[in-house]
N, C-alpha and C positions, 0 to 999 in steps of 0.2 A: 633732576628732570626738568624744572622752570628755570632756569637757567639753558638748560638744554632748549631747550624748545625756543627762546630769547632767540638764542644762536640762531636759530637752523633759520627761524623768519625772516630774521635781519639778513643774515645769506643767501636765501632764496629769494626774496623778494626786493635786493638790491637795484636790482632797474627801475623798479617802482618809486623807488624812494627819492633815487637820485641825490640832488643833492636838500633835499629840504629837510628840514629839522623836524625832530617828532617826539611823541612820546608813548613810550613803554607805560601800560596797566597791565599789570599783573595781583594773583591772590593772594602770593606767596610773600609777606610782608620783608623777610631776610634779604631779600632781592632789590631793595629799594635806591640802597647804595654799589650796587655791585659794579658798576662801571665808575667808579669815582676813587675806591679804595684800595687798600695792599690784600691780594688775593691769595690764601697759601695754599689753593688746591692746585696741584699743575694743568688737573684737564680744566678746569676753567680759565686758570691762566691761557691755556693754550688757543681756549674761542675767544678771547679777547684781545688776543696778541692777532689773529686772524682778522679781527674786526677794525685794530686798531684807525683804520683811518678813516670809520664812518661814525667813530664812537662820541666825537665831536660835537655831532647832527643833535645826539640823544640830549634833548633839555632837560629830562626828567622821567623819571622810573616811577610811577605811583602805583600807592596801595591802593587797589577797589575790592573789600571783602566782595567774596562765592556771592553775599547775599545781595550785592549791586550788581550784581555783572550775570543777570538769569540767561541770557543768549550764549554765551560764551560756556558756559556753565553745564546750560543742555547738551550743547554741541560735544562737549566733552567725555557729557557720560554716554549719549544715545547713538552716535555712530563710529563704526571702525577708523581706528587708525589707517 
């Protein structure tokens, strides 16, 4: 699902990004290298084979535990998908 959610951002909000370099916080500490490494899931292979040509942009994936990241955190539990 964080992994999932990676995707759909970076996807969706491509215009936004354009061409500037960024970086992914997430809570999900396995996800740190996931753009750098050999992936043996196919559906993830398959959002990053999608991605491939902004994957570049990503300087870095970091880890910010739930317990740094309170805005994000709420947002997540207290309103509908």
């Amino acid at each position: 699902q964080e992994a999932l959610a990676i995707f759909w951002c970076i996807s969706e909000l491509r215009s936004y990004i354009g061409d500037s370099s960024f970086i992914v916080e997430t809570d999900h500490k396995p996800l740190e290298n996931f753009h750098k490494k050999q992936i043996n899931y196919k559906r993830v292979m398959n959002w990053l084979f999608k991605l491939q040509d902004i994957l570049p942009q990503i300087i870095a994936v970091k880890h910010r535990p739930g317990a740094h990241n309170a805005a994000a955190d709420y947002i997540s539990r207290h309103f509908p998908p």
